[in-house]
C-alpha positions as CSV (number, residue, x, y, z in Angstrom):
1,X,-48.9,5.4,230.4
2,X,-46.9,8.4,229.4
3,X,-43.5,9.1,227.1
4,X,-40.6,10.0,229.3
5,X,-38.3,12.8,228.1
6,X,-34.5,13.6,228.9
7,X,-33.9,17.4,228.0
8,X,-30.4,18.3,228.0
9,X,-30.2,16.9,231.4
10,X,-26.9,17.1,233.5
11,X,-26.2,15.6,237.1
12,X,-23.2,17.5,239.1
13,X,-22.6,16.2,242.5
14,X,-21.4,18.9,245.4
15,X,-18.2,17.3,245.2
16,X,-17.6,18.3,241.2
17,X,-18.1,14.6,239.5
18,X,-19.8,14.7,236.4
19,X,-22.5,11.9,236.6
20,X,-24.5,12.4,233.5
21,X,-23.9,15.2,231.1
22,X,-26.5,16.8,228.4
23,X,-28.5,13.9,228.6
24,X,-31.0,13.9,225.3
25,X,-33.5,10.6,225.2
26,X,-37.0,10.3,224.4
27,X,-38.8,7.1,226.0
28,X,-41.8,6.4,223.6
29,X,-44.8,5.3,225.5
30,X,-45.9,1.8,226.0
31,X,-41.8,1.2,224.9
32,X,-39.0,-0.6,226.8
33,X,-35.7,1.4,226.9
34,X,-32.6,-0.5,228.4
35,X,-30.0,2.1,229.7
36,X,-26.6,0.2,229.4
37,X,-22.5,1.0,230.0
38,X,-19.9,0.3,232.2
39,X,-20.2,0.6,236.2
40,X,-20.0,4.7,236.7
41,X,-21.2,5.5,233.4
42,X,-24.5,6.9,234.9
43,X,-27.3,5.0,234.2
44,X,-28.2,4.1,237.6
45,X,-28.1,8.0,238.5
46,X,-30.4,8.8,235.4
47,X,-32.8,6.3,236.5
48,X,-32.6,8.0,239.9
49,X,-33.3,11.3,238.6
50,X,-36.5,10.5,236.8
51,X,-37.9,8.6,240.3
52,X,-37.1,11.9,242.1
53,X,-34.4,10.4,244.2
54,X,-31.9,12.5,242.7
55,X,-31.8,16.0,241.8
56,X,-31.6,17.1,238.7
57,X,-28.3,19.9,238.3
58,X,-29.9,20.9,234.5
59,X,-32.2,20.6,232.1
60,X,-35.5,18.7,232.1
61,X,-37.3,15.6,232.5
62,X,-40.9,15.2,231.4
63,X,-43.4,11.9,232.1
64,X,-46.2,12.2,229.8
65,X,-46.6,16.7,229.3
66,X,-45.7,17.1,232.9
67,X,-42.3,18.5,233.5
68,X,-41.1,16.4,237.0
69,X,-37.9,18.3,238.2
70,X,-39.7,19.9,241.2
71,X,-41.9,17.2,241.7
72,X,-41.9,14.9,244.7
73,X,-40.9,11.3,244.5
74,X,-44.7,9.8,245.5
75,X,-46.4,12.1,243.3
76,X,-44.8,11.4,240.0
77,X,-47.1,7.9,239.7
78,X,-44.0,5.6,238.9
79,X,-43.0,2.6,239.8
80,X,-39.7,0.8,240.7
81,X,-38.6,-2.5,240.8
82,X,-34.7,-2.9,242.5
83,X,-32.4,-5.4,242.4
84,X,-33.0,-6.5,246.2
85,X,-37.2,-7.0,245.7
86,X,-37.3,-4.5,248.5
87,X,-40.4,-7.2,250.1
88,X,-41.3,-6.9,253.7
89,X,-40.5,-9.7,255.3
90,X,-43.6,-9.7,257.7
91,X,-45.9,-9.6,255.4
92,X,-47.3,-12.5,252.7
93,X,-47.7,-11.8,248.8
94,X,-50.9,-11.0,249.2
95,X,-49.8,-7.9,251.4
96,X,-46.6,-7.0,249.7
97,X,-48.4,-6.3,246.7
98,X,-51.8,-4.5,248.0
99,X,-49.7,-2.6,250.3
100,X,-48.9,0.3,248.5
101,X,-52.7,0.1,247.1
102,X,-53.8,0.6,251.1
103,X,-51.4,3.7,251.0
104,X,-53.6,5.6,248.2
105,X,-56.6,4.2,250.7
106,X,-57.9,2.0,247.2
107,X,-61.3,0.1,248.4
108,X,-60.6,-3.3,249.8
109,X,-62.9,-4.9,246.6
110,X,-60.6,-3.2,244.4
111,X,-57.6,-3.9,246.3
112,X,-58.5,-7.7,246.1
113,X,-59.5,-7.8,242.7
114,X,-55.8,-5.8,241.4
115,X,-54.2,-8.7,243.4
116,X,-55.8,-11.3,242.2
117,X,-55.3,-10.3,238.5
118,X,-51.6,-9.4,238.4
119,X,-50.9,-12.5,240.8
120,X,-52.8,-14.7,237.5
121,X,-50.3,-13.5,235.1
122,X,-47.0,-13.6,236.9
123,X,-48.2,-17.2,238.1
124,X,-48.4,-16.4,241.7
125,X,-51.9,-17.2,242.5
126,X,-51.2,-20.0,244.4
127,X,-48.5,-18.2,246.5
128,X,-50.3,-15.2,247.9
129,X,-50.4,-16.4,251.9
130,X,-46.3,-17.4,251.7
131,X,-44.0,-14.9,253.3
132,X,-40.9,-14.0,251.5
133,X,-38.8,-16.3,252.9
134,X,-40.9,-19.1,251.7
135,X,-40.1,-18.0,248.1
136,X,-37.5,-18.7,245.6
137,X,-35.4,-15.6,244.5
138,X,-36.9,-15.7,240.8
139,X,-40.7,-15.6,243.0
140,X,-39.6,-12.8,245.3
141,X,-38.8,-10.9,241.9
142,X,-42.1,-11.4,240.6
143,X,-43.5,-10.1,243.8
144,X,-41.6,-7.1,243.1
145,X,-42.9,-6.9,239.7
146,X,-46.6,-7.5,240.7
147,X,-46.5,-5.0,243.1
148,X,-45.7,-2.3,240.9
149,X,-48.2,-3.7,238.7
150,X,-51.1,-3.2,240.8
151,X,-50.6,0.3,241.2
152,X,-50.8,1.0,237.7
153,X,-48.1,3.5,237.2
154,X,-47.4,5.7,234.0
155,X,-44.2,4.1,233.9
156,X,-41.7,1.5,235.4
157,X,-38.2,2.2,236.6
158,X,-36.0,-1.5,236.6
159,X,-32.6,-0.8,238.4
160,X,-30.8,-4.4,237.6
161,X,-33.6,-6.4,238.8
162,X,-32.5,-10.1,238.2
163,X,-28.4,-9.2,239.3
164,X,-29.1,-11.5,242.5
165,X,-30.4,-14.2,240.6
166,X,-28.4,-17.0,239.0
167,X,-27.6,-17.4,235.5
168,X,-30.3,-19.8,234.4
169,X,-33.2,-17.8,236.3
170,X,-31.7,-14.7,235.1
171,X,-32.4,-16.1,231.5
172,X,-36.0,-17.4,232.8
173,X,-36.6,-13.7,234.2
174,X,-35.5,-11.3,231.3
175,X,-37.8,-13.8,229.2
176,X,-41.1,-13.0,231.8
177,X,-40.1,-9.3,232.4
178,X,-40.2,-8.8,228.7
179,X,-43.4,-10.4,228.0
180,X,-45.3,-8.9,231.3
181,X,-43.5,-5.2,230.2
182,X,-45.6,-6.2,226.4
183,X,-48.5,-7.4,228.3
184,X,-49.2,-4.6,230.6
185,X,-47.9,-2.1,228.1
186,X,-46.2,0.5,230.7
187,X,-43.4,2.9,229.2
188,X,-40.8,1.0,231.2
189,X,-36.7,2.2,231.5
190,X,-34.2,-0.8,232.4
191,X,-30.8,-0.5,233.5
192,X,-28.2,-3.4,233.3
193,X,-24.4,-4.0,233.0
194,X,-25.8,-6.8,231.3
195,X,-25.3,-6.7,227.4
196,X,-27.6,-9.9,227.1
197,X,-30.1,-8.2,229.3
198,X,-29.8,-5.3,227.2
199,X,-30.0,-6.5,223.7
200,X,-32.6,-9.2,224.4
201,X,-34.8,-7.1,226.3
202,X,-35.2,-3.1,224.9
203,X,-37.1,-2.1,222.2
204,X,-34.4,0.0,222.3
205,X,-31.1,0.2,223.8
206,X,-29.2,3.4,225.3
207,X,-25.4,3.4,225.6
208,X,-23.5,5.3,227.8
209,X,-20.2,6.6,228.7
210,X,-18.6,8.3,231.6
211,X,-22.5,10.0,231.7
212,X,-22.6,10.6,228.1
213,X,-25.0,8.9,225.6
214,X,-23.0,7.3,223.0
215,X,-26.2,5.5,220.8
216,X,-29.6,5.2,221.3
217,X,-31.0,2.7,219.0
218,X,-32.4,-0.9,218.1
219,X,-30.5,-3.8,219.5
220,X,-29.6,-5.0,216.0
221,X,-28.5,-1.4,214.9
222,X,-26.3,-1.3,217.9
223,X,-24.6,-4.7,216.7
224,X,-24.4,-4.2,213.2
225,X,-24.3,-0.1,213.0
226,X,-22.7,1.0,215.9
227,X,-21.7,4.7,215.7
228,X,-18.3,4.4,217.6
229,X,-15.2,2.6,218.7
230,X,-16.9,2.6,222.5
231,X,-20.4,1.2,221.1
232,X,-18.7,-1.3,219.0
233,X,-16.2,-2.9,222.0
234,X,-19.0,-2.8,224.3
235,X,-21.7,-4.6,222.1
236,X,-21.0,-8.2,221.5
237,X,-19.6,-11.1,223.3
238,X,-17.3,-12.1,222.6
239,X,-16.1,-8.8,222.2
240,X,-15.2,-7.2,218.9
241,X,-11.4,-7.5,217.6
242,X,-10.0,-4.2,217.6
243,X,-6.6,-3.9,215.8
244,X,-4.5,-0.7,214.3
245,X,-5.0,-1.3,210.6
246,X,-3.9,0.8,207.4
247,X,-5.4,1.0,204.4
248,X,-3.5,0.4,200.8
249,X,-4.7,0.6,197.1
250,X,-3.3,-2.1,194.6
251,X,-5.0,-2.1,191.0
252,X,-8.0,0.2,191.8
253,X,-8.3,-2.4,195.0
254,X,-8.3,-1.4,198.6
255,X,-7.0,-3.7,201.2
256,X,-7.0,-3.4,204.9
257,X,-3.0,-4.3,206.3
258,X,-2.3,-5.5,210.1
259,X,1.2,-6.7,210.6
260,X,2.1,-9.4,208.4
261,X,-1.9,-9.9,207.2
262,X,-3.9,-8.0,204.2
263,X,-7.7,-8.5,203.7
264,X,-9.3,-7.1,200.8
265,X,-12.1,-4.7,201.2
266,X,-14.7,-5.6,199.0
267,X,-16.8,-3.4,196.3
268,X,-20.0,-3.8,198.7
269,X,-18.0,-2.3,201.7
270,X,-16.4,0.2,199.7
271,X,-20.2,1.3,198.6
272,X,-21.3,2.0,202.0
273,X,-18.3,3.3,202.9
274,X,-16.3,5.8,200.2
275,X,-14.4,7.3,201.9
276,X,-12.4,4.8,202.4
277,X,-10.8,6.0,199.7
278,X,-9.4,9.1,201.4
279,X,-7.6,6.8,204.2
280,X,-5.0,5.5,201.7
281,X,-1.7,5.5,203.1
282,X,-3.1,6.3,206.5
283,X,-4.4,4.5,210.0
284,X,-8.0,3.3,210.9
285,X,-8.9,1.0,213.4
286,X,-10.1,-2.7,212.5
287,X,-12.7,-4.0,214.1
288,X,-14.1,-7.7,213.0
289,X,-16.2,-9.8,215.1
290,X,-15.6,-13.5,216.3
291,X,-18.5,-14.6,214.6
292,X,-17.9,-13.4,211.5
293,X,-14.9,-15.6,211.6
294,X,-14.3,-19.3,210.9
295,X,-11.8,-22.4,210.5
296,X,-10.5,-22.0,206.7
297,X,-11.1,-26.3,207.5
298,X,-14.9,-25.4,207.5
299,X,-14.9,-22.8,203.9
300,X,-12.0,-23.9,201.6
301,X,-13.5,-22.1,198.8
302,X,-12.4,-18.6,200.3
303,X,-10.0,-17.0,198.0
304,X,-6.4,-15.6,200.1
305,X,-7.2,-12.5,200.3
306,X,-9.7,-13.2,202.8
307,X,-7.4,-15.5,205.0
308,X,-5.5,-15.1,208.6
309,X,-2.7,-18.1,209.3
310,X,-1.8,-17.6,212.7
311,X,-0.9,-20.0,216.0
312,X,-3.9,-20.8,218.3
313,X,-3.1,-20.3,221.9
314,X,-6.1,-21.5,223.1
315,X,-8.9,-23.8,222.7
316,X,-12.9,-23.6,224.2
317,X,-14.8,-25.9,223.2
318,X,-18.6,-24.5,223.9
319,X,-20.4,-27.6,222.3
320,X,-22.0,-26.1,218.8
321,X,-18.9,-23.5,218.9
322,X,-15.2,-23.3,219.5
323,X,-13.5,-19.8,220.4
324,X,-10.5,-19.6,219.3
325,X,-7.7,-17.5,220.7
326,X,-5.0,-16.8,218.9
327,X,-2.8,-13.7,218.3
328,X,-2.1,-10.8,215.1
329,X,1.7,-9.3,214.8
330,X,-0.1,-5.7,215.2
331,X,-0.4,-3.6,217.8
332,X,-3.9,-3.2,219.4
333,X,-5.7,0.2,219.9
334,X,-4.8,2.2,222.6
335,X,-7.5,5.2,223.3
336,X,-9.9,6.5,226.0
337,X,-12.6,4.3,224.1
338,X,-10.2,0.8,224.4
339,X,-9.1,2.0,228.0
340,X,-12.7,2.2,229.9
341,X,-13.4,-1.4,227.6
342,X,-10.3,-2.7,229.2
343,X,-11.4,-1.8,232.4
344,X,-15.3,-2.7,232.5
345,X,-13.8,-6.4,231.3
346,X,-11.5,-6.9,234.5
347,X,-8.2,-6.4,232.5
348,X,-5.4,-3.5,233.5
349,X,-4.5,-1.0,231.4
350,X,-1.4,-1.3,231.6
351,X,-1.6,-4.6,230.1
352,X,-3.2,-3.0,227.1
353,X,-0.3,-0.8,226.7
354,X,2.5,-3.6,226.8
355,X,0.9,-5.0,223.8
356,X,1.6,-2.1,222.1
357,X,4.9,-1.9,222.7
358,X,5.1,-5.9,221.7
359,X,2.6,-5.7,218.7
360,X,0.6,-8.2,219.5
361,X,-3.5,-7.7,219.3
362,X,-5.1,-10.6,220.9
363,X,-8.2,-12.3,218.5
364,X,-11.1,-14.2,219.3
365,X,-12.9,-16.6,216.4
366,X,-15.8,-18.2,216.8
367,X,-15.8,-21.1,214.9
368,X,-17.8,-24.1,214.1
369,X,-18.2,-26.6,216.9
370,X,-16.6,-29.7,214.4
371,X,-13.8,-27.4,214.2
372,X,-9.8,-29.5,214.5
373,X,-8.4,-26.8,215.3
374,X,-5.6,-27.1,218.7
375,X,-3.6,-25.8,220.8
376,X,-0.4,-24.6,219.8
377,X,-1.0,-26.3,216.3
378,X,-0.8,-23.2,213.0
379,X,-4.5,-22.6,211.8
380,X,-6.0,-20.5,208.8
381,X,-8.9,-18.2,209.7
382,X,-11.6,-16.9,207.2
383,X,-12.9,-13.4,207.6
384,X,-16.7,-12.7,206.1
385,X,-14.9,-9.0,205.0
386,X,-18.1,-7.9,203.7
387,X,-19.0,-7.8,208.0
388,X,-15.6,-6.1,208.6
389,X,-15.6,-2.4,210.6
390,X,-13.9,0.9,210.5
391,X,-13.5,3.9,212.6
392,X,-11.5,6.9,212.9
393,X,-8.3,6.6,215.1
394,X,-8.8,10.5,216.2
395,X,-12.3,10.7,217.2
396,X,-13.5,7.3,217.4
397,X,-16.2,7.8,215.1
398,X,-18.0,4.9,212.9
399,X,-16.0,5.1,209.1
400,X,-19.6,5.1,207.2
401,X,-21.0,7.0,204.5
402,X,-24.3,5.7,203.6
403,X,-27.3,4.1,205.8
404,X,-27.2,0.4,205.4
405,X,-30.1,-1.8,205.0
């Protein structure tokens, strides 16, 4: 086992396209880290760079105290697992796994008794004479698995493993690839689209951006601290409201205004974040989660000030939850950060900027499943304002003064 080190590592490709920039992460040993963004934000290429199968244009990456730049790909004593199980066909489990064992010309004792361990605890023990085809997609993945078990690497390299694999395996998988990575206790680096993946799996989580590392940091920091506009769009799903917000003072009382609504900020917010007080008068950006919103029918003690009436346009019922769609008379946020969100969920920018010109932010809530809410019908929203976020329209950058609990 061994820490993995990025050092101020950049990848330039001949052709001038930035594919990760000043890359700084530390990999503890033993740890699972889950490289995350958008497609092209380089996590597949850092990945890459640490097996040896791409060079490195500057800096340093280090497994353990060996620094691996001029290093051969076989000699580096890692391990990867891809999202096509990479099996040969030809060959059963038994000599899929031992194969690369035969390679470093390991005893045959040895060989069998590597096997036979690592085939116990991924529960393929009674699989070992099947060929590939005679397996299951969620199998052939822990074929994959066990045979960069057996070599027993310094550290595994997961480049969207379970992206062939349908949703309720996928679940099953990120479940068994978790409690194997714990098990075995190899410093392990996983890259995923996947948010789920991401914040169910890492002991901690990397976000990146157009090559650049936005956050590096627990999943629950991620979600409840996230240092940017980016971070904050990207975590969650659904995803975070985003809105063009200003801030007002009233009787030593700040309020956050968006279109025809006004929220007050409470004393507990205002505590974390003081300076709050400087944007009086001025823009920030809103965010507020679907979750921390719900059907005024489900908390009629809220006070007004804490309230959204709006039209629902839409309706999904997801058994214990309902989203609820519905649209704010404010314009949504239009920046580099909002843009490459827009684009990683499918939608046109130029979609994005029409709403500016109309005002009108879509909103997400999700609400209790015994919710009466309909279609078309007027509805009153609750926010949980103590849960609400700010960040700087300029730079992007988290509004927050103090470190939270």
């Amino acid at each position: 086992m061994a820490e993995i080190v990025f050092d101020e590592v950049t990848k330039v490709y001949r052709e001038g396209t930035v594919a990760v920039k000043s890359l700084n992460l530390d990999v503890d040993d033993g740890s699972l880290m889950v490289l995350v963004g958008p497609s092209g934000c380089g996590k597949t290429t850092a990945l890459r760079m640490v097996a040896g199968l791409e060079e490195i244009s500057e800096g340093e990456i280090r497994i353990g105290d060996t620094v691996v730049n001029d290093i051969v790909p076989k000699e580096r004593d890692i391990a990867m697992v891809f999202q096509n199980y990479a099996l040969y066909p030809h060959m059963t489990v038994f000599e899929n796994m031992a194969f690369g064992l035969k390679l470093r010309r390991i005893g045959r004792k040895d060989i069998d008794q590597r096997v036979r361990d690592v085939a116990r605890v991924l529960g393929l023990e009674d699989m070992l004479k099947r060929r590939p085809g005679q397996l299951s997609g969620g199998q052939r993945q822990r074929v994959a698995m066990g045979r960069a078990i057996v070599r027993e690497p310094k550290a595994f390299l997961m480049d969207e493993p379970l992206s062939n694999l349908d949703a309720k395996l996928r679940v099953q998988m990120r479940t068994e690839i978790s409690r194997i990575q714990r098990d075995v206790g190899v410093t392990t680096i996983y890259v995923t689209h996947d948010q789920i993946e991401a914040m169910t799996m890492g002991d901690q989580v990397a976000v990146l951006k157009l090559g650049e590392l936005q956050q590096v940091d627990t999943p629950q920091n991620l979600y409840r601290r996230p240092a940017n506009l980016f971070v904050a769009g990207f975590i969650g799903s659904p995803a975070m409201n985003l809105v063009s917000a200003t801030i007002e003072g009233s009787d030593g009382d700040l309020y956050t205004s968006f279109g025809s609504h006004r929220l007050l900020i409470p004393p507990a917010v205002l505590s974390e974040r003081p300076t709050l007080r400087d944007y009086v008068g001025k823009q920030v950006v809103l965010g507020i989660r679907p979750e921390d919103m719900e059907d005024a029918a489900m908390a009629r003690d809220a006070p007004p000030e804490r309230r959204l009436t709006t039209t629902v346009n839409l309706r999904e019922d997801m058994g214990p939850e309902v989203y609820v769609h519905f649209t704010v008379d404010a314009p949504p946020v239009l920046t580099e950060d909002t843009k490459e969100l827009a684009v990683d969920r499918g939608e046109e920018v130029r979609s994005l900027e029409e709403l500016v010109q109309e005002r009108q932010t879509p909103f997400v809530a999700r609400v209790h499943g015994g919710s009466r809410v309909q279609e078309g019908g007027r509805a009153e929203v609750v926010v949980s304002t103590e849960a609400m976020y700010f960040f700087e329209p300029e730079t992007g950058d988290s509004i927050r003064d103090r470190a939270g609990p």
